[in-house]
C-alpha positions in Angstrom: 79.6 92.4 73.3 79.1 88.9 72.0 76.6 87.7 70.3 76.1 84.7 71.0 76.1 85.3 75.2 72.5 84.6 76.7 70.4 87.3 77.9 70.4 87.8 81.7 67.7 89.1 84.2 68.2 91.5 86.4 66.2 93.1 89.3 67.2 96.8 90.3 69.0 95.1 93.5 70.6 92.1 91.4 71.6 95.3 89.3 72.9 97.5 92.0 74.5 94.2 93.7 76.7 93.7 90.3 77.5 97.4 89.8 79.3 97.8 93.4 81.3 94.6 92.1 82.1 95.2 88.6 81.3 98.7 87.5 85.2 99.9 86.6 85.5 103.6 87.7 84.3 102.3 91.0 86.3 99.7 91.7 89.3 102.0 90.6 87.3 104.5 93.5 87.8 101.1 96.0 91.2 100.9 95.2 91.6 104.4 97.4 91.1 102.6 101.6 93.8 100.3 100.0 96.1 102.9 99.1 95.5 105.3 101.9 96.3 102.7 104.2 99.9 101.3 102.5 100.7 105.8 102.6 99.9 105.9 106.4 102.0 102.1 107.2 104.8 103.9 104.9 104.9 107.2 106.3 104.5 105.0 109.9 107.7 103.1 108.7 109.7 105.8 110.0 109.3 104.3 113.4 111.0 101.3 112.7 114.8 101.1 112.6 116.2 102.3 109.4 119.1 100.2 108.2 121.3 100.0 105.2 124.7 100.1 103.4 126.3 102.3 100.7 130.2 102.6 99.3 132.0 104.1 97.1 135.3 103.1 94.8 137.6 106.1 93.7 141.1 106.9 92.7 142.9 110.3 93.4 144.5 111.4 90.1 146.0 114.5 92.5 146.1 113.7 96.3 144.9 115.9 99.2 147.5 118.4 100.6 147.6 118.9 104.1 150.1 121.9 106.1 152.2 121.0 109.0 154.5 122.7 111.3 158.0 122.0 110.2 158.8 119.3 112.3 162.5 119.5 112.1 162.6 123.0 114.0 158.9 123.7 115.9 159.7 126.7 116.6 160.8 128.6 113.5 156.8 129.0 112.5 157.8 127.4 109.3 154.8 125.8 107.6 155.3 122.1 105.2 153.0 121.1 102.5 152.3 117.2 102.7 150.4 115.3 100.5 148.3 112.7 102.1 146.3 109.2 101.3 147.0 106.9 98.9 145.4 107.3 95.1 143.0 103.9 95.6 140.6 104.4 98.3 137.3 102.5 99.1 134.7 102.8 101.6 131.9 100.4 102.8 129.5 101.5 105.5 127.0 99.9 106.9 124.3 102.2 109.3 121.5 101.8 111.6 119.5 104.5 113.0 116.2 104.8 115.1 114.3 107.8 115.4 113.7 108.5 118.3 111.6 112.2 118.7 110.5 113.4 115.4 107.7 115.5 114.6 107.3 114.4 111.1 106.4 111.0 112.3 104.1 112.8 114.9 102.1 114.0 112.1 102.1 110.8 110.7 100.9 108.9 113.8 98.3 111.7 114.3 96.8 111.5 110.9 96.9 107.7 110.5 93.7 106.8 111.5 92.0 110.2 110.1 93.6 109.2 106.6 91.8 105.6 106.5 88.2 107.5 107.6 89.1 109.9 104.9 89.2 107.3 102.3 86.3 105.2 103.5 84.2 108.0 103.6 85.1 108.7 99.7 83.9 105.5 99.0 80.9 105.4 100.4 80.1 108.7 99.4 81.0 107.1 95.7 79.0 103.9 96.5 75.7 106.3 97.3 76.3 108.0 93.9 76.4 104.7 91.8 73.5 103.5 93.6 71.5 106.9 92.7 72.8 106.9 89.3 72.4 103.2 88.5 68.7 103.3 89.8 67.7 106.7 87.3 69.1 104.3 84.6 67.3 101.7 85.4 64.0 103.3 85.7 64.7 105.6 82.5 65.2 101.8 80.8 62.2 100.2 82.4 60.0 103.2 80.7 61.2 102.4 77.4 60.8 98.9 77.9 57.3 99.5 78.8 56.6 102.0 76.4 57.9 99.1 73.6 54.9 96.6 75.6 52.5 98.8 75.4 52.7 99.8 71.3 53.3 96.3 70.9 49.9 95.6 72.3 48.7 98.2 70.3 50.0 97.1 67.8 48.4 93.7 67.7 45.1 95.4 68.7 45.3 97.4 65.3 46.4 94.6 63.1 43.0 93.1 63.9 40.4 96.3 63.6 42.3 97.4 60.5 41.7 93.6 59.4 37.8 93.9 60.4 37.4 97.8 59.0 39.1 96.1 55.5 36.3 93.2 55.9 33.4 95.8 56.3 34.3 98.1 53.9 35.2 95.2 51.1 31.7 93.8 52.7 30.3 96.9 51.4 28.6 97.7 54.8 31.2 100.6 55.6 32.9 103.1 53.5 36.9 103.1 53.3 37.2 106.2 56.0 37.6 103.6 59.1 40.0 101.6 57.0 42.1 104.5 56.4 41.5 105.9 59.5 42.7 102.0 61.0 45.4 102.4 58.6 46.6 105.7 59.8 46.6 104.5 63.7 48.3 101.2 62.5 51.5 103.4 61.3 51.8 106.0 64.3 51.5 103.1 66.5 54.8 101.5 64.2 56.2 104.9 64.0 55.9 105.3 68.1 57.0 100.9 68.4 60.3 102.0 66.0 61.3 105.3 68.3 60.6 103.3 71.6 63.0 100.5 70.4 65.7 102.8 69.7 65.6 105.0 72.9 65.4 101.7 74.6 68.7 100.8 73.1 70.3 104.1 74.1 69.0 103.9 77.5 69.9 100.2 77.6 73.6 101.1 76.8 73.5 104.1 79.5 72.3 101.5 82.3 74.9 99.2 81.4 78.1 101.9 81.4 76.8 102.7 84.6 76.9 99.6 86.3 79.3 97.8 84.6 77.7 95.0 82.6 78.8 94.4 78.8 76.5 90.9 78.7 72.9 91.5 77.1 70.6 91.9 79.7 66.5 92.9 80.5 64.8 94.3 83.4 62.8 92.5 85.5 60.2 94.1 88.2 57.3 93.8 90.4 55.1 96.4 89.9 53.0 96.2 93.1 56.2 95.6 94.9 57.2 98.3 93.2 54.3 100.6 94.2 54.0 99.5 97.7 57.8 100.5 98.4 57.1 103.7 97.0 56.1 105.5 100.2 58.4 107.4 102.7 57.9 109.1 105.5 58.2 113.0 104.4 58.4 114.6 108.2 61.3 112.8 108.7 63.8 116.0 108.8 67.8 115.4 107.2 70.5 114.3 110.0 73.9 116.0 108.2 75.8 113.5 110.6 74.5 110.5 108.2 76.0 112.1 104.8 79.3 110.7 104.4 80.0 114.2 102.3 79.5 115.6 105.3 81.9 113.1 107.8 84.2 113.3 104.9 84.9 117.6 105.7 85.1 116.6 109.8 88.0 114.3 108.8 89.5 117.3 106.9 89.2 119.0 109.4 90.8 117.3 112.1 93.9 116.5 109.7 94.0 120.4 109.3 93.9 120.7 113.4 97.3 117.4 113.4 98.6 120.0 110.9 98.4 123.2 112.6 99.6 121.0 115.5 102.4 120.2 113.6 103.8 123.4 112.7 103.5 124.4 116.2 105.5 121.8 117.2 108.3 122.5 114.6 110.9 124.2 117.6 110.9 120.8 119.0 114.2 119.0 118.3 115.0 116.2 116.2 116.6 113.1 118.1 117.6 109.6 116.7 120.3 107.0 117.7 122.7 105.6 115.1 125.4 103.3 114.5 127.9 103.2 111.9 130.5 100.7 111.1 132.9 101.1 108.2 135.4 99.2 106.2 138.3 101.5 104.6 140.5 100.1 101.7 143.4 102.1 100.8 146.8 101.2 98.9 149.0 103.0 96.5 148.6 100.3 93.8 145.1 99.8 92.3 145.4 95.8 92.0 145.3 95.1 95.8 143.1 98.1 96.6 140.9 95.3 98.4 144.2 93.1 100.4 143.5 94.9 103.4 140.9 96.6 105.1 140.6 99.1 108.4 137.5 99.0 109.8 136.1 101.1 112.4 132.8 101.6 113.9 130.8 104.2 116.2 127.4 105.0 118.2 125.9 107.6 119.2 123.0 110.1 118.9 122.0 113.0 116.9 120.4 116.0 118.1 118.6 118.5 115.6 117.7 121.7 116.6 116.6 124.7 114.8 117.2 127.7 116.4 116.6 130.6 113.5 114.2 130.2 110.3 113.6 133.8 109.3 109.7 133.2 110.9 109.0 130.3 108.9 107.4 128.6 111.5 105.2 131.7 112.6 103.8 131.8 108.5 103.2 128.1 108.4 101.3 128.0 111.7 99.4 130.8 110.7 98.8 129.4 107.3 97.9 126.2 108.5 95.1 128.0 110.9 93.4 130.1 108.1 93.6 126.4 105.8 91.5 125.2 109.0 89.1 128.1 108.9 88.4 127.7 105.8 86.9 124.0 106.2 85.0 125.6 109.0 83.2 127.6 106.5 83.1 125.1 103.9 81.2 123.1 107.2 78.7 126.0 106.9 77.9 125.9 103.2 77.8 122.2 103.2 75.2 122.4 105.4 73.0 124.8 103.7 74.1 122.7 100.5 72.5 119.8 102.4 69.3 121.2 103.2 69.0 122.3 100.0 69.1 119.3 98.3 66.8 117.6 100.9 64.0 120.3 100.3 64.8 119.8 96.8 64.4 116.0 96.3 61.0 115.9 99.2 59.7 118.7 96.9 60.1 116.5 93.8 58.8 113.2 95.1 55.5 114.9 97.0 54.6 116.0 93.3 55.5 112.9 91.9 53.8 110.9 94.4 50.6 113.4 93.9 51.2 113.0 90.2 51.2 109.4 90.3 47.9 109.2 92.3 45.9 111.0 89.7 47.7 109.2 86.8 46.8 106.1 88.5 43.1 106.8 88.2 43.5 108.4 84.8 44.8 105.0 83.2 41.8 103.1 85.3 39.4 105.2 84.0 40.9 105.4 80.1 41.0 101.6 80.6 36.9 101.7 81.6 36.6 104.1 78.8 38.1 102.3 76.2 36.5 98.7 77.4 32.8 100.8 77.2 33.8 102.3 73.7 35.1 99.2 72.2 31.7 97.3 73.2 29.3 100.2 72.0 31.3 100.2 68.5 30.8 96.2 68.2 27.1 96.6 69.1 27.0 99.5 66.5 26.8 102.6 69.1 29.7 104.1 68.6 31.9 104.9 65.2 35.4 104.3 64.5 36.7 107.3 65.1 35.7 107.4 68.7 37.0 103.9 69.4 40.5 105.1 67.8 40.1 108.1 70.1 39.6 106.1 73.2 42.7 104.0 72.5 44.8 106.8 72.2 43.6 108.2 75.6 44.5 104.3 76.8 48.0 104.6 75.2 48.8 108.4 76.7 47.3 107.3 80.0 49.1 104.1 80.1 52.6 105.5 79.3 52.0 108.3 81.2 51.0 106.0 84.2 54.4 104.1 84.0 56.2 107.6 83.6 54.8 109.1 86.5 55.7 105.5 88.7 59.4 105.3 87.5 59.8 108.8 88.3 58.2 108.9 91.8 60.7 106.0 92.2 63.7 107.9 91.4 62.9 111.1 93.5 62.6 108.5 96.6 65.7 107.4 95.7 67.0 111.2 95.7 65.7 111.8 98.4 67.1 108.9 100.4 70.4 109.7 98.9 69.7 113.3 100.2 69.4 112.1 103.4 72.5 109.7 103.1 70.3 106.6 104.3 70.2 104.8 101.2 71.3 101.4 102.9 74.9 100.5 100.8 75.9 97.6 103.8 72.8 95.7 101.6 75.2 95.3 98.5 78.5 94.7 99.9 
């Protein structure tokens, strides 16, 4: 990271927005609709005419030997041994051929669009997982960065009582335990400020492996924005059909059923159309092996048909079948697994929610506490040690506050992603 690069902002949806863009293992996940699709338009290819050309140069160091009748006198049964050819021989050949039944490329065209919605489906099952996991980041970050505000503000408050208690006391109108005791709050609060700064840093560099970003950055927010998109509606009950994890095992399973299909259909013949034309050199002497050529050419079709495998196509099909069954339990477990974690995640944000609420009114009324405290100690009511009390209630209730709202945030985002209605179509 360079030093020298400015400082950007970023909201959670500038954040999220840049992550679906630039975040690498991502856009390595993005990469997968692209390569399904050039597999199914290559396995597709079949369809098309297949064309091409290959030939081959050789010499016979011993020709071929073919047996004849004797010519000379048929009927003697006598048998002559004749060798044949000529020792330089080459062949061109040029072929076309068109398939024209095939139940390989019936697979293919059966799966073709079930292989795309395969894909898709992983990446937006991937995109709902970097949104959830970016979001925890940020929130985790946005503690730290307020927990580093709020000592900070301590911190200034302190500098000026431990100033005032070192007045009084050199004033002789105070002993030295309210300096000390100023003193003492002065370094937790530095102590707290250092630890807060370096789990900032830590969470700062989490956030940004997440998303992507290698510039220096800070969070932005708007906390009543914040607070007044923290509410969902908890009766609403999880529809499986909107998880893509979900689509993604319906896919698999119809690709299972074009399989099984498949193997059933594997006593159906093989048919394609060909043409072949050739160009034959031969000579006896290996200088004008290429003076003159004999071509010929043919058309015609070619039939496969298996007849006898030893069962193979009984143990595929049936093979195939259990594969299928399989995904039909996995259908089960899924959705178990699914209403699992939707109970899970409501659970957690109805207690964070609650919790919030009553951490709300705690910092209000450490806030009212501290304000009263701080007053009676100026008018001489109260000592020292219970306006250092008072703002450590402030501090605890103030981080806690901010813990409590970043939190509530994140289980709504869990349970949204739960659900599978975290809206992704806003970041593309």
């Amino acid at each position: 990271m360079s030093a020298n690069q400015d400082t950007v902002a970023y909201s959670l949806d500038e954040i999220v927005e840049f992550s679906l863009q630039n975040q690498p293992i991502f856009r390595q996940m993005r990469l997968q609709e692209d390569i399904a699709d050039a597999q199914v338009k290559s396995d597709m290819s079949g369809w098309l005419p297949q064309a091409g050309i290959f030939a081959d140069y050789f010499r016979y160091f011993e020709q071929p030997v073919a047996i004849f009748p004797d010519f000379n006198n048929p009927e003697s049964g006598e048998f002559q041994e004749v060798r044949t050819g000529v020792p330089f021989n080459s062949n061109v050949n040029f072929f076309v051929e068109q398939s024209l039944f095939n139940n390989e490329l019936f697979l293919a065209k059966g799966q073709a669009d079930l292989r795309r919605k395969e894909a898709a489906y992983q990446v937006e099952e991937s995109k709902l997982d970097l949104i959830l996991e970016v979001g925890r980041a940020f929130y985790e970050t946005l503690l730290s960065q307020e927990q580093i505000r709020i000592n900070k503000e301590d911190l200034a408050r302190q500098e000026r009582q431990l100033k005032d208690a070192r007045l009084l006391y050199e004033a002789g109108i105070t002993d030295n335990i309210d300096y000390k005791r100023a003193t003492i709050t002065l370094q937790n609060t530095q102590a707290a400020l250092f630890e807060a700064e370096q789990d900032y840093k830590a969470r700062l560099a989490t956030l940004q492996e997440r998303s992507g970003i290698s510039h220096p950055i800070e969070l932005v927010y708007d906390e009543e924005r914040l607070i007044y998109q923290s509410s969902l509606d908890t009766l609403e009950a999880v529809d499986a059909g909107k998880r893509p994890d979900y689509q993604l095992l319906l896919t698999r399973q119809d690709l299972q059923d074009q399989e099984v299909s498949y193997f059933r259909r594997r006593y159906i013949p093989t048919l394609s159309a060909f043409f072949n034309y050739n160009i034959i050199y031969q000579t006896p002497f290996g200088n004008e092996i290429f003076n003159r050529a004999y071509p010929n050419s043919l058309a015609g079709f070619r039939l496969n048909f298996p007849i006898f495998q030893g069962g193979r196509r009984n143990h595929d099909i049936r093979a195939a079948n259990l594969e299928y069954e399989q995904l039909k339990f996995a259908e089960e477990g899924l959705l178990l697994q699914i209403n699992r974690e939707h109970e899970e995640a409501l659970s957690g944000y109805k207690s964070r929610f609650y919790e919030f609420r009553i951490l709300e009114s705690n910092k209000q009324l450490a806030e009212e506490i501290y304000n009263t405290v701080s007053l009676q100690y100026e008018e001489g009511i109260k000592n020292f040690l219970e306006v250092i009390q008072a703002e450590t209630d402030l501090r605890t209730a103030r981080i806690n506050y901010y813990n409590a709202l970043f939190r509530m945030m994140t289980s709504r985002l869990e349970v949204l992603r739960a659900r599978g209605t975290i809206d992704v179509n806003l970041y593309d």
